[in-house]
HTML snippet that shows the backbone in 3Dmol.js (N, CA, C, O; Angstrom):
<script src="https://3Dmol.org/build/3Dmol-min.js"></script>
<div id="view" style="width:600px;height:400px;position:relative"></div>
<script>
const pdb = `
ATOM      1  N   UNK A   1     -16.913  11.112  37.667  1.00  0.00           N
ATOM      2  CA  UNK A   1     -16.332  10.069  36.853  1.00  0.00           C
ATOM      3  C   UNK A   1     -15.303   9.309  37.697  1.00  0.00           C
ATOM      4  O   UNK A   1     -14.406   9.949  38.247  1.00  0.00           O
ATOM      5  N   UNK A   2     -15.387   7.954  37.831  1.00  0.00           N
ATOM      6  CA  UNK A   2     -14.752   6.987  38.367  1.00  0.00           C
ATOM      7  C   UNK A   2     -13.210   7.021  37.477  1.00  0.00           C
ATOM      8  O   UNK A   2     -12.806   7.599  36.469  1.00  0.00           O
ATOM      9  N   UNK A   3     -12.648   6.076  38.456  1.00  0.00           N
ATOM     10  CA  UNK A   3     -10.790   6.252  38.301  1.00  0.00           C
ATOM     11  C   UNK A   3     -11.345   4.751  37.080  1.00  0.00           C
ATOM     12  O   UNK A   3     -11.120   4.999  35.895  1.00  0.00           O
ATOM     13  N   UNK A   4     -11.716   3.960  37.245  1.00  0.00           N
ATOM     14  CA  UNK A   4     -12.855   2.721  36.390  1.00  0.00           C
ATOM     15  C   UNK A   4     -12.795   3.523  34.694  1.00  0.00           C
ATOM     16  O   UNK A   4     -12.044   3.414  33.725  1.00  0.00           O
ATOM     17  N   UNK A   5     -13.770   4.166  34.945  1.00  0.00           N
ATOM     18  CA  UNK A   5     -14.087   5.545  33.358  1.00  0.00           C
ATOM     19  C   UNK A   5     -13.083   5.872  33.076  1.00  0.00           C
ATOM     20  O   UNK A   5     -12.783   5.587  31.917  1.00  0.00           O
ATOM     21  N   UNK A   6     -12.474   6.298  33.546  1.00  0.00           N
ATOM     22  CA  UNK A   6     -11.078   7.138  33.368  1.00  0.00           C
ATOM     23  C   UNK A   6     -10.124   5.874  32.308  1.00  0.00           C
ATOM     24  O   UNK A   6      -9.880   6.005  31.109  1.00  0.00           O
ATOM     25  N   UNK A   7      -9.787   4.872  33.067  1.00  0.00           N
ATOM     26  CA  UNK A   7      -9.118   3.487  32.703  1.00  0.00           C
ATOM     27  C   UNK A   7      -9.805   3.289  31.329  1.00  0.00           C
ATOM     28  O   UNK A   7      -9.305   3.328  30.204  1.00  0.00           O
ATOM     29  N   UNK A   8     -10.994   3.083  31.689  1.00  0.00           N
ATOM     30  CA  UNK A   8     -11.656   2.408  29.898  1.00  0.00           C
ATOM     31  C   UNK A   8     -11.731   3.371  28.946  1.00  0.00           C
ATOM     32  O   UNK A   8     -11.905   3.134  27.751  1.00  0.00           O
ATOM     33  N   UNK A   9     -11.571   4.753  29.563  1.00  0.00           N
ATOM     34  CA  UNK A   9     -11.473   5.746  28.383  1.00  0.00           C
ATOM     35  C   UNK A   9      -9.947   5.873  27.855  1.00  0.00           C
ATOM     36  O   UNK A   9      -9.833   5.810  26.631  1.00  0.00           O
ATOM     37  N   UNK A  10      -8.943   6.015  28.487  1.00  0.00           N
ATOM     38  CA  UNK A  10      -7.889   5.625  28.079  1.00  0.00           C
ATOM     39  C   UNK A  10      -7.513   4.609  27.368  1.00  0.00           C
ATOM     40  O   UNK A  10      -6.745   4.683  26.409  1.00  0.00           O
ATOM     41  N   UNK A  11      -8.213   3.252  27.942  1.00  0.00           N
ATOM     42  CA  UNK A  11      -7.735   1.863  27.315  1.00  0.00           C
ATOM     43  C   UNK A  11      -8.290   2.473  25.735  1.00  0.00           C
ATOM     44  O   UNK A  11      -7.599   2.608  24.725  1.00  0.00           O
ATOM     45  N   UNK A  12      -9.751   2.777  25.906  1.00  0.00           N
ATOM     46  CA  UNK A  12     -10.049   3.069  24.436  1.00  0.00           C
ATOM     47  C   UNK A  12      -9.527   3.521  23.353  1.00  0.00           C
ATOM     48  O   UNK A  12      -9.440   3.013  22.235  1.00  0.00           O
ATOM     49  N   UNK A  13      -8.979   5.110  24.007  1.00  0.00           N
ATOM     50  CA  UNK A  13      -8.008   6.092  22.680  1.00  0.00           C
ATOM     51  C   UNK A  13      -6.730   4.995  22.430  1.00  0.00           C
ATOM     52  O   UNK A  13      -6.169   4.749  21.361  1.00  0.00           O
ATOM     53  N   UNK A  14      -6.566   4.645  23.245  1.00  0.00           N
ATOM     54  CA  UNK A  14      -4.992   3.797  22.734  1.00  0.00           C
ATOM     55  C   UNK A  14      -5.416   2.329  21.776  1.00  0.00           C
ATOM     56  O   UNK A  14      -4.662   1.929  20.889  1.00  0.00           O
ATOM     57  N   UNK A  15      -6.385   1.813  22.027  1.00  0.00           N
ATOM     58  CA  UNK A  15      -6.715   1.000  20.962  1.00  0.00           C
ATOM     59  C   UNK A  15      -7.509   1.507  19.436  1.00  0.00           C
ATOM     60  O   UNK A  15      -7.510   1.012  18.309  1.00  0.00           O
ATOM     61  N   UNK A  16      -8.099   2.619  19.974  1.00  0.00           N
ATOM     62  CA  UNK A  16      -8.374   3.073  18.439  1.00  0.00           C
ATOM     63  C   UNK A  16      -7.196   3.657  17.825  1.00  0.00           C
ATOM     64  O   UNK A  16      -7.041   3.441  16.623  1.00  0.00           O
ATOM     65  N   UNK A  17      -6.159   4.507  18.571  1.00  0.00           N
ATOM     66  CA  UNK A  17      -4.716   4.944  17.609  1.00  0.00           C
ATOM     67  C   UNK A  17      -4.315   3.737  17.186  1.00  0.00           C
ATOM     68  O   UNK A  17      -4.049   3.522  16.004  1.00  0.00           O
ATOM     69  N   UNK A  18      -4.246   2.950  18.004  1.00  0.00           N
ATOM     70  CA  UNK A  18      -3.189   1.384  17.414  1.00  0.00           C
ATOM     71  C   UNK A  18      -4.017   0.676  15.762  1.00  0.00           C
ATOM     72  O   UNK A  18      -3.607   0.386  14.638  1.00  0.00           O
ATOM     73  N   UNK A  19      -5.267   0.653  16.442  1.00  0.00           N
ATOM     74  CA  UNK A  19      -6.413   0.394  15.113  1.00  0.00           C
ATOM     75  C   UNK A  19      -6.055   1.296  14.089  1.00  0.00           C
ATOM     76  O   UNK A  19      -5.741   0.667  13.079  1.00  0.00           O
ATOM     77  N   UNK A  20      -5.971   2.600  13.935  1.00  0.00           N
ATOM     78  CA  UNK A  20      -5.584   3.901  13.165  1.00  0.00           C
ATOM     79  C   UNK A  20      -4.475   3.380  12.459  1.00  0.00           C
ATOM     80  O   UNK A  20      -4.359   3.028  11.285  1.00  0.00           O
ATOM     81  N   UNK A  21      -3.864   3.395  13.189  1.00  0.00           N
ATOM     82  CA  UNK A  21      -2.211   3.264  13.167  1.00  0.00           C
ATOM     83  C   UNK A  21      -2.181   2.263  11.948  1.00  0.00           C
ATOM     84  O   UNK A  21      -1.859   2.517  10.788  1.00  0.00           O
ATOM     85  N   UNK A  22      -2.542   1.219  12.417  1.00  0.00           N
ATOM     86  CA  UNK A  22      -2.183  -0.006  11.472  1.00  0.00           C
ATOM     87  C   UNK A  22      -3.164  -0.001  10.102  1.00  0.00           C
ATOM     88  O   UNK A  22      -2.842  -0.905   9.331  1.00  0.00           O
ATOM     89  N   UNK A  23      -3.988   0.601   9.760  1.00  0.00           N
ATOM     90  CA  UNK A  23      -5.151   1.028   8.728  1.00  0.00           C
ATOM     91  C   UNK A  23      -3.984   1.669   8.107  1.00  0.00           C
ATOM     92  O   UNK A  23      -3.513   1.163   7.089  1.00  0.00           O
ATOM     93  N   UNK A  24      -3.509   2.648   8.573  1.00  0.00           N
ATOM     94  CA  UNK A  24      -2.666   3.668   7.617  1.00  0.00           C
ATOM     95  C   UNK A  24      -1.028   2.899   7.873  1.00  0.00           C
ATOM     96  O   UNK A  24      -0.106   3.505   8.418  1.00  0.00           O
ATOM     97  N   UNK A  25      -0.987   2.350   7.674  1.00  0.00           N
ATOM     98  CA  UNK A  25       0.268   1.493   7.857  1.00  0.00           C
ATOM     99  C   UNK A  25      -0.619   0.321   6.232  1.00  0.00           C
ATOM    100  O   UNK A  25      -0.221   0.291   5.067  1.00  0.00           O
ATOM    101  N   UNK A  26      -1.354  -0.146   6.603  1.00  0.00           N
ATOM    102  CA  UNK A  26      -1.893  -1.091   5.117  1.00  0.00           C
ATOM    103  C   UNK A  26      -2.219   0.010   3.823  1.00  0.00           C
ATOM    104  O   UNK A  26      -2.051  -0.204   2.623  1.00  0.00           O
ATOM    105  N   UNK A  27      -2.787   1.367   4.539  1.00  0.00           N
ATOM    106  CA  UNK A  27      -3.026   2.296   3.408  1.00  0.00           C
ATOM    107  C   UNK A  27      -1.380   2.916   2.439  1.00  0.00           C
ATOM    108  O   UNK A  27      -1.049   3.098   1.267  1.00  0.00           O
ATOM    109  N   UNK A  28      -1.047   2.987   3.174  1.00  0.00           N
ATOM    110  CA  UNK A  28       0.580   3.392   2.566  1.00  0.00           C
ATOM    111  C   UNK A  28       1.149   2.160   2.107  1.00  0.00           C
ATOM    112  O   UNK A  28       1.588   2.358   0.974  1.00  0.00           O
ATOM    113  N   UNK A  29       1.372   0.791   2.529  1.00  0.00           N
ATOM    114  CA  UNK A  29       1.494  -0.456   1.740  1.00  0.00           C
ATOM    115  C   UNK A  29       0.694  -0.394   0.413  1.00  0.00           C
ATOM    116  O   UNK A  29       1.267  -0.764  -0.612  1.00  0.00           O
ATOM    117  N   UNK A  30      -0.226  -0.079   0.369  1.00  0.00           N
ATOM    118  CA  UNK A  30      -1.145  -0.284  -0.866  1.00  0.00           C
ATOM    119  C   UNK A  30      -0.884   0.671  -1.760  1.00  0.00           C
ATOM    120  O   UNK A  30      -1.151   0.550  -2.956  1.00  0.00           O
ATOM    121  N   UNK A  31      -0.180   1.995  -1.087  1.00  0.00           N
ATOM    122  CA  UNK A  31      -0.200   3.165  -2.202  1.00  0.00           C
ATOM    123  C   UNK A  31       0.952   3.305  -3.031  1.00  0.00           C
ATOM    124  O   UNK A  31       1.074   3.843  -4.131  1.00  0.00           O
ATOM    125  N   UNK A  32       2.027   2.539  -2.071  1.00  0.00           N
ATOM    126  CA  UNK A  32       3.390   2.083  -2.283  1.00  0.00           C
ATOM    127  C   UNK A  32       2.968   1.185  -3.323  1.00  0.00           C
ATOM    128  O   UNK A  32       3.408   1.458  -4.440  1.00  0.00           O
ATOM    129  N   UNK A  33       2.174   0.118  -3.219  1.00  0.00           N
ATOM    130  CA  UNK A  33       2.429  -0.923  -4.230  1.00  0.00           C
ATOM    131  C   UNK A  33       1.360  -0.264  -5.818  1.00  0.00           C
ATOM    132  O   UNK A  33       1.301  -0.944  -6.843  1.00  0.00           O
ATOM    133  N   UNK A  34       0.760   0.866  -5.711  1.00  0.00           N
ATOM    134  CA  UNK A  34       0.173   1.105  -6.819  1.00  0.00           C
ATOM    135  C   UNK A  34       1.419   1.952  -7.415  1.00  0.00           C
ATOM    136  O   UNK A  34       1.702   1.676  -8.581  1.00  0.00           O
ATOM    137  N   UNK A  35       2.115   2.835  -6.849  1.00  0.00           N
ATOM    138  CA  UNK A  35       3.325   3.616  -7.249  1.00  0.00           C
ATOM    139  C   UNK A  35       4.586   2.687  -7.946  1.00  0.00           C
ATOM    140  O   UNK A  35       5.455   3.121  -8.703  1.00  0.00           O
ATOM    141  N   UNK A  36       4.427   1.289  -7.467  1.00  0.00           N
ATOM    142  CA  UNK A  36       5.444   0.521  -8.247  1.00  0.00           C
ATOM    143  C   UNK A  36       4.923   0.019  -9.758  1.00  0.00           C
ATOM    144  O   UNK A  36       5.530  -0.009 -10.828  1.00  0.00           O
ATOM    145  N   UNK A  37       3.639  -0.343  -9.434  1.00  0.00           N
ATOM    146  CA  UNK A  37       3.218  -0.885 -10.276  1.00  0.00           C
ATOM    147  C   UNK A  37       2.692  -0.309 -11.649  1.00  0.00           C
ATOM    148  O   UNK A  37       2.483  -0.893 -12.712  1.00  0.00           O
ATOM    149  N   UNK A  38       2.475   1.599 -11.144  1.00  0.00           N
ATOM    150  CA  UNK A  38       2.485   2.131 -12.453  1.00  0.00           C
ATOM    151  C   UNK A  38       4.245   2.274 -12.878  1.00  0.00           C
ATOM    152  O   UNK A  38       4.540   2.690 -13.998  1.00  0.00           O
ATOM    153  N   UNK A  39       5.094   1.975 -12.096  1.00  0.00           N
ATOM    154  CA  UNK A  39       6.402   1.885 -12.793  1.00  0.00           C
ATOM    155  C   UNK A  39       7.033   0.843 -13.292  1.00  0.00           C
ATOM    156  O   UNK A  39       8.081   0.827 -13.936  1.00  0.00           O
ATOM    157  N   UNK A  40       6.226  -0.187 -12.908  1.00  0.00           N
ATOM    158  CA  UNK A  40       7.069  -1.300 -13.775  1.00  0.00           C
ATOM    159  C   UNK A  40       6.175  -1.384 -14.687  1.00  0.00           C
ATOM    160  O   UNK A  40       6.566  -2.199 -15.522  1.00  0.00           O
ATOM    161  N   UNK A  41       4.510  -0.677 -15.136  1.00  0.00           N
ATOM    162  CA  UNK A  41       4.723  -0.877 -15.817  1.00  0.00           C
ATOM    163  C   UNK A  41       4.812  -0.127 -17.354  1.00  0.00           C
ATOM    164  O   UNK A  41       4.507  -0.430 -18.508  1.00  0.00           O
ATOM    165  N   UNK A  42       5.334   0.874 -16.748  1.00  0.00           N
ATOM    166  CA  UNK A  42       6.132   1.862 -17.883  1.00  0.00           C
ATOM    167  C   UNK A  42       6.993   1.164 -18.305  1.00  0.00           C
ATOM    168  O   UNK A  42       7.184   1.102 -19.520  1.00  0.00           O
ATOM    169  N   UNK A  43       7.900   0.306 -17.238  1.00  0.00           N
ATOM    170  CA  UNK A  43       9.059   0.166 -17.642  1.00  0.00           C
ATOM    171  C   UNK A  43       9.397  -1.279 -18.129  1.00  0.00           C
ATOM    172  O   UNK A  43      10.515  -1.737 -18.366  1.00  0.00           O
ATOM    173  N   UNK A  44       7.874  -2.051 -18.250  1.00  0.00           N
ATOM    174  CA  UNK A  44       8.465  -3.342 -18.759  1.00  0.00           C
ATOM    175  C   UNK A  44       7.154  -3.373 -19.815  1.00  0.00           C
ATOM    176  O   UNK A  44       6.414  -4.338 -20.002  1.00  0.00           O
ATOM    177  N   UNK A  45       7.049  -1.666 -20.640  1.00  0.00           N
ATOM    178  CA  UNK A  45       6.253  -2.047 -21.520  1.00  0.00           C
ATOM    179  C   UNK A  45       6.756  -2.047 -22.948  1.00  0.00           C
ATOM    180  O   UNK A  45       7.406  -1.045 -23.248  1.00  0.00           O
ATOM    181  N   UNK A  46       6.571  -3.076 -24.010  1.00  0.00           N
ATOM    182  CA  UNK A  46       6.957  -3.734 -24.930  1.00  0.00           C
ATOM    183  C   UNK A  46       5.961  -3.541 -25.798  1.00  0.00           C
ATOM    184  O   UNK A  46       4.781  -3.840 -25.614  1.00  0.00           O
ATOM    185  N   UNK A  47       6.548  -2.915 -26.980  1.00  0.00           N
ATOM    186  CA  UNK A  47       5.730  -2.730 -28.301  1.00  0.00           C
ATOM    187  C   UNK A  47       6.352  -3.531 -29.374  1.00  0.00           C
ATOM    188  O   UNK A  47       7.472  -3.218 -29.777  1.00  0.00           O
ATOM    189  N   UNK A  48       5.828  -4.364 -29.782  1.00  0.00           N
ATOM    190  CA  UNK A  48       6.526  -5.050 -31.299  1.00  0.00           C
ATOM    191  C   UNK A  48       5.647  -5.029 -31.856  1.00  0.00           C
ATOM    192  O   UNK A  48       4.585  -5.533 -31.490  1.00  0.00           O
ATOM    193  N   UNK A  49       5.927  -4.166 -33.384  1.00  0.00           N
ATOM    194  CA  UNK A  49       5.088  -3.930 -34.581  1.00  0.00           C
ATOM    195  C   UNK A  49       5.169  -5.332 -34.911  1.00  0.00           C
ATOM    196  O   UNK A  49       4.017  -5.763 -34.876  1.00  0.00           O
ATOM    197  N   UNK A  50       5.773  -6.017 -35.139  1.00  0.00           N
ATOM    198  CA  UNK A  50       6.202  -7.478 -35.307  1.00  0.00           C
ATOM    199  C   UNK A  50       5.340  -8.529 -35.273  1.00  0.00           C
ATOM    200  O   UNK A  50       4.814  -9.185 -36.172  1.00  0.00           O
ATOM    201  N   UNK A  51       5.251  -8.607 -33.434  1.00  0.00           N
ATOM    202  CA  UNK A  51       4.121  -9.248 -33.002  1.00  0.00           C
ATOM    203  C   UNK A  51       3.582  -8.775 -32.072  1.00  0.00           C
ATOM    204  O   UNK A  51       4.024  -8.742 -30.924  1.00  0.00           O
ATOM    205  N   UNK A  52       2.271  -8.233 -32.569  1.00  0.00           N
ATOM    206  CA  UNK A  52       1.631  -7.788 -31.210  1.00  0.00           C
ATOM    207  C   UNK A  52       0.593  -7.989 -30.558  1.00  0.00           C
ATOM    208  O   UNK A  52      -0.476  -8.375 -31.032  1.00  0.00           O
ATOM    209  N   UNK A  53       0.818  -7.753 -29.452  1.00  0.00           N
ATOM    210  CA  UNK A  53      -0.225  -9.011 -28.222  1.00  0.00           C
ATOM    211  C   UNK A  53      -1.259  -8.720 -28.324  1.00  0.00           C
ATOM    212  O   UNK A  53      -1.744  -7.636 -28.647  1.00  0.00           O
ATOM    213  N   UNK A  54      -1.938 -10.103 -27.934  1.00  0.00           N
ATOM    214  CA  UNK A  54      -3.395 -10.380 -28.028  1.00  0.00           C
ATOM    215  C   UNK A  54      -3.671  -9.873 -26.602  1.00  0.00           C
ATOM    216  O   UNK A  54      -2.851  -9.767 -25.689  1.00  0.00           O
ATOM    217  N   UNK A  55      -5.017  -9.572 -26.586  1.00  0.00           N
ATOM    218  CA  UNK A  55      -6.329  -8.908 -25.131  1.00  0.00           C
ATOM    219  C   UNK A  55      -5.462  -9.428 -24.470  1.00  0.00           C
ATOM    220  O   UNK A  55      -4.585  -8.817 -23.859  1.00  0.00           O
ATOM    221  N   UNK A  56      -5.706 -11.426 -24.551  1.00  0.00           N
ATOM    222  CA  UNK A  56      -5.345 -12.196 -23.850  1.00  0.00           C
ATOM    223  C   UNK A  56      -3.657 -11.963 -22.645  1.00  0.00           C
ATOM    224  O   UNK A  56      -3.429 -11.937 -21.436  1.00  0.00           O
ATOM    225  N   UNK A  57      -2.954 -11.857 -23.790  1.00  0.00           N
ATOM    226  CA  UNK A  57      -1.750 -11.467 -23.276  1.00  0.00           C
ATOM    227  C   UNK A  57      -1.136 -10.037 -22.383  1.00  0.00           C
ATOM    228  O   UNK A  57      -0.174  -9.993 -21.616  1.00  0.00           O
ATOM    229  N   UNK A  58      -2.058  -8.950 -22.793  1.00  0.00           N
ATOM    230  CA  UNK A  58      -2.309  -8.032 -22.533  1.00  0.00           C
ATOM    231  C   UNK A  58      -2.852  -8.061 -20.909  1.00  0.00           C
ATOM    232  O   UNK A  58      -2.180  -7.274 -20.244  1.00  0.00           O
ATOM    233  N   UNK A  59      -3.660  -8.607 -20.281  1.00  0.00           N
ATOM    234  CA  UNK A  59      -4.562  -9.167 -19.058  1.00  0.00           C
ATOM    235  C   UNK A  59      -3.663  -9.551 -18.281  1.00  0.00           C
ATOM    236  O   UNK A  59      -3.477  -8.983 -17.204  1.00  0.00           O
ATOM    237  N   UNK A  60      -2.819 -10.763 -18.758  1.00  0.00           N
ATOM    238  CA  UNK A  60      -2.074 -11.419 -17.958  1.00  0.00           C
ATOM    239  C   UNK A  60      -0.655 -10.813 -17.649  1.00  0.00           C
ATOM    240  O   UNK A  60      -0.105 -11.144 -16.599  1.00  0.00           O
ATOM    241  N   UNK A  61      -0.052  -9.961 -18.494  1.00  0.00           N
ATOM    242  CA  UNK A  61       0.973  -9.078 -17.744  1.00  0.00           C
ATOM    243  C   UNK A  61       0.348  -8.102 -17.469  1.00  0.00           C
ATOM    244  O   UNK A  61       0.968  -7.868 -16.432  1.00  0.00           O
ATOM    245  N   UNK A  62      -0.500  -7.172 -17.527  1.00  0.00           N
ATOM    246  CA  UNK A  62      -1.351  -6.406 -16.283  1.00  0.00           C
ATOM    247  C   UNK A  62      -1.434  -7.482 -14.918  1.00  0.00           C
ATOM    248  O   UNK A  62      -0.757  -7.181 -13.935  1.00  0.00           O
ATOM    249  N   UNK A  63      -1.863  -8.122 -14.902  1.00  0.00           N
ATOM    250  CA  UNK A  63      -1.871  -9.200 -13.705  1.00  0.00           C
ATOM    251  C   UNK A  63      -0.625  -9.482 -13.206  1.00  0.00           C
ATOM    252  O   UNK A  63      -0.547  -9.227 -12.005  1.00  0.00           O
ATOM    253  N   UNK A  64       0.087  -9.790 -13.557  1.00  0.00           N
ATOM    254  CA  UNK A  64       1.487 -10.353 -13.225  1.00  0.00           C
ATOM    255  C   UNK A  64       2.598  -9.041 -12.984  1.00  0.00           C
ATOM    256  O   UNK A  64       3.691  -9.288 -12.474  1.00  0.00           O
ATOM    257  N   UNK A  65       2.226  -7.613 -13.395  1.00  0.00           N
ATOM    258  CA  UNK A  65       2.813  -6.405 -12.692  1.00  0.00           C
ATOM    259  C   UNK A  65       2.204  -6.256 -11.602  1.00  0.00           C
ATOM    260  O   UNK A  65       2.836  -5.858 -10.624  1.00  0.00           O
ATOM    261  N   UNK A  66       1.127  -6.480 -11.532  1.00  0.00           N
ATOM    262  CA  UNK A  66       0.294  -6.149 -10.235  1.00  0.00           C
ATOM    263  C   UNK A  66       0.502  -7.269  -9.380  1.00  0.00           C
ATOM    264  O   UNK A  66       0.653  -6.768  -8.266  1.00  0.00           O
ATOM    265  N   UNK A  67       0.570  -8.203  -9.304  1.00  0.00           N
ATOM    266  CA  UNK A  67       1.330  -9.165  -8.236  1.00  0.00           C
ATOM    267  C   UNK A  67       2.427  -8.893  -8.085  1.00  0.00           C
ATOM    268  O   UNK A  67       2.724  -8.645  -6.917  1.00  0.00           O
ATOM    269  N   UNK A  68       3.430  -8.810  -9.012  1.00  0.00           N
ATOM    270  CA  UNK A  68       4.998  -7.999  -8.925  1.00  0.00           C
ATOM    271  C   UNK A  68       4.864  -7.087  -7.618  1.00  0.00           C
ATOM    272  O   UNK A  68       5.233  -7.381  -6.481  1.00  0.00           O
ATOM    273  N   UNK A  69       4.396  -6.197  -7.946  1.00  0.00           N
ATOM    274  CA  UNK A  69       4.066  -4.712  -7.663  1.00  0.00           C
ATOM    275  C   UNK A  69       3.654  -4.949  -5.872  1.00  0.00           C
ATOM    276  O   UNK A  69       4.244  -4.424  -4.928  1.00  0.00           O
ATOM    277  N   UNK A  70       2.591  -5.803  -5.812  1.00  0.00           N
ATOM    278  CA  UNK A  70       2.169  -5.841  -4.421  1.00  0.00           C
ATOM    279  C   UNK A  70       3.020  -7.217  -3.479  1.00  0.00           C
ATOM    280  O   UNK A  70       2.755  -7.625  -2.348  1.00  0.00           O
ATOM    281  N   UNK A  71       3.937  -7.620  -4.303  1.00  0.00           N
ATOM    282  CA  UNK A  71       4.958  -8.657  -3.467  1.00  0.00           C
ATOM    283  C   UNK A  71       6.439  -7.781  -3.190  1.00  0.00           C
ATOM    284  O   UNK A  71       7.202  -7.946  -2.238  1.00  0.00           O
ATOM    285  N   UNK A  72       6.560  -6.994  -4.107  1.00  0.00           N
ATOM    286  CA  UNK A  72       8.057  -6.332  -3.301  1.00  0.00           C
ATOM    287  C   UNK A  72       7.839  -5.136  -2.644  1.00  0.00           C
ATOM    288  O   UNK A  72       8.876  -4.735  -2.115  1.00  0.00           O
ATOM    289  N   UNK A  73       6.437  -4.076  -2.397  1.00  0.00           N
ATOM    290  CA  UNK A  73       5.782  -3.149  -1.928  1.00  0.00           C
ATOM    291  C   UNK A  73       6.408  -3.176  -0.526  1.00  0.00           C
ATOM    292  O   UNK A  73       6.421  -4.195   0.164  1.00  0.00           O
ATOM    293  N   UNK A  74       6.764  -2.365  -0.263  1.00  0.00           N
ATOM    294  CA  UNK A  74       7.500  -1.961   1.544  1.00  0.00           C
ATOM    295  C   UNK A  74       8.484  -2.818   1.655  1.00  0.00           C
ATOM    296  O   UNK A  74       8.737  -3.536   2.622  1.00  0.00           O
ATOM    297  N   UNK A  75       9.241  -2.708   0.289  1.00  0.00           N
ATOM    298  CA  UNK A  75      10.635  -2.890   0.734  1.00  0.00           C
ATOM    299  C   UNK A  75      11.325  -1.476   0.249  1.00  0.00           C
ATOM    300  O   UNK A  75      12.312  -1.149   0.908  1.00  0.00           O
ATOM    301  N   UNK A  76      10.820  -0.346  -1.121  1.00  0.00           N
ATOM    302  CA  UNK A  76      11.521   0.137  -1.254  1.00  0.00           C
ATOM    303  C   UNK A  76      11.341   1.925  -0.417  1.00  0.00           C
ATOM    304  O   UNK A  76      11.600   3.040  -0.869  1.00  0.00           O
ATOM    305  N   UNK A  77      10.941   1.602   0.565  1.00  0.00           N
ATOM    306  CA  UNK A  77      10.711   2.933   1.540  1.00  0.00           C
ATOM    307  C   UNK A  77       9.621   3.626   1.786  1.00  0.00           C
ATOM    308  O   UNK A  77       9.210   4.107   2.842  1.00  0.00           O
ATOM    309  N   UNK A  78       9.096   3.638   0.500  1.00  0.00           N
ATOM    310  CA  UNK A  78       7.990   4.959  -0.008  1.00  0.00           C
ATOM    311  C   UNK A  78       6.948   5.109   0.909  1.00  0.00           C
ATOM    312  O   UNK A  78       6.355   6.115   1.298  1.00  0.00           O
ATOM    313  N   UNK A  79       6.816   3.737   1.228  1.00  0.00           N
ATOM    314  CA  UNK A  79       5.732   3.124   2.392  1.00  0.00           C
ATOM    315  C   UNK A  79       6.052   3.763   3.825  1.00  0.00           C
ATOM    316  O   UNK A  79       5.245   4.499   4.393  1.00  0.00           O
ATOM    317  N   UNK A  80       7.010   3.498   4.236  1.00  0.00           N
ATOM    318  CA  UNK A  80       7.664   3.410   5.614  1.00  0.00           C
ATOM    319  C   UNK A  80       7.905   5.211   5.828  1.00  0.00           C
ATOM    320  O   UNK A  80       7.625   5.815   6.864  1.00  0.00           O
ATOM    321  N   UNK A  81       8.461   5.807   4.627  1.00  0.00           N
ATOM    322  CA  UNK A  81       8.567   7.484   4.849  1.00  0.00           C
ATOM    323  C   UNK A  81       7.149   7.902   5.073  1.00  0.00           C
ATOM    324  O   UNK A  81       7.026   8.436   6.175  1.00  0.00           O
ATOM    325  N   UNK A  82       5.838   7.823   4.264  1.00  0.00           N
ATOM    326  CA  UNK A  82       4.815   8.683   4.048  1.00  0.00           C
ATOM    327  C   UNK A  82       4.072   7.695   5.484  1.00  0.00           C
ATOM    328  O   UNK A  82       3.293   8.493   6.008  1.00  0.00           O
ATOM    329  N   UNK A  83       4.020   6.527   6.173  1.00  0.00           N
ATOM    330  CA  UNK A  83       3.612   5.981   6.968  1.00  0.00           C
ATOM    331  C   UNK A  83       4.288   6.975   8.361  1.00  0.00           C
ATOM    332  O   UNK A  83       3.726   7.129   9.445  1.00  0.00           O
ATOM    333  N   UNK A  84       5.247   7.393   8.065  1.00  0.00           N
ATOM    334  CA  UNK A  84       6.365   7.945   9.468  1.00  0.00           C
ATOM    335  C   UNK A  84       5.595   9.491   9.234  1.00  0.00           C
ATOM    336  O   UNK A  84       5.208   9.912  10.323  1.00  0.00           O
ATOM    337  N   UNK A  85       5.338  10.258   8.309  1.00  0.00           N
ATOM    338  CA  UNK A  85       4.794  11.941   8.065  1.00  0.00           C
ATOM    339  C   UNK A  85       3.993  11.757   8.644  1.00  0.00           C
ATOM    340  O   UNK A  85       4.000  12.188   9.797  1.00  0.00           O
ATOM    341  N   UNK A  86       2.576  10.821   8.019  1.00  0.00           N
ATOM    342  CA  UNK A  86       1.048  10.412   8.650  1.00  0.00           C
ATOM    343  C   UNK A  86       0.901  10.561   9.809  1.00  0.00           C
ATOM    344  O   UNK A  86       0.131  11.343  10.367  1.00  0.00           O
ATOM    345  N   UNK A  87       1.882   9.564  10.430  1.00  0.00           N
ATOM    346  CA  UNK A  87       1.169   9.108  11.348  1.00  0.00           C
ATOM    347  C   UNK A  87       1.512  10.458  12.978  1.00  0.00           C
ATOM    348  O   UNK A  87       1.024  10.516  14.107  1.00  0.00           O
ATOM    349  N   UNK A  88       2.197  11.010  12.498  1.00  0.00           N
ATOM    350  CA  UNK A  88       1.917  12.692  13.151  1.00  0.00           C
ATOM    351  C   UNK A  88       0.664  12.920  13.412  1.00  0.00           C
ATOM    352  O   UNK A  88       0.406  13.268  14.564  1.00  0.00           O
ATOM    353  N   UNK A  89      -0.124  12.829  12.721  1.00  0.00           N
ATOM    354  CA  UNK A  89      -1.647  13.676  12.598  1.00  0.00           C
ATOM    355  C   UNK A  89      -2.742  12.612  13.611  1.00  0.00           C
ATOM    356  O   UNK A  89      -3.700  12.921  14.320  1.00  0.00           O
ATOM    357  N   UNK A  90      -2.157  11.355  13.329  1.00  0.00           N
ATOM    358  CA  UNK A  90      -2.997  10.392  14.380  1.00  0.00           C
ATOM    359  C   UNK A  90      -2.553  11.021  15.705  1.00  0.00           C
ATOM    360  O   UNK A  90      -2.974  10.574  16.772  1.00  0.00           O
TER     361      UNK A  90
END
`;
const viewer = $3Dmol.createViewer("view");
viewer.addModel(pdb, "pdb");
viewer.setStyle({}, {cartoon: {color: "spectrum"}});
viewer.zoomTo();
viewer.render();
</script>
């Protein structure tokens, strides 16, 4: 095996960890933002015997936690800790 082989086998492992790397860097973003999003929406859920929401309305704040949810995602850590454990094993 050439010093050549040697080089492209190296270049290789280091671009597939970096490839790795950043997969589980979007996988923990995403798991982060499902973990918010079942909390906001526990926490911005609203029952009025009063008036209570149509399908319609129902859809669109499901929608609008879940955009919530995946716009403030890796700011509040959850991401960045379980991304820092992981990425040990790569």
């Amino acid at each position: 095996m050439s010093n050549y082989d040697i080089s492209i086998g190296i270049h290789h492992k280091i671009n597939l960890k970096e490839k790795n790397l950043k997969k589980l860097k979007q996988n923990c973003d995403a798991f982060e933002s499902e973990i918010l999003n079942f909390f906001l929406k526990k926490a911005l859920k609203e029952e009025s015997k009063l008036f209570p929401e149509t399908p319609g309305e129902k859809i669109y704040k499901s929608m609008q936690i879940e955009q919530i949810s995946k716009q403030i995602s890796g700011n509040f850590g959850y991401s960045e800790l379980l991304f820092n454990y992981l990425k040990k094993s790569i």
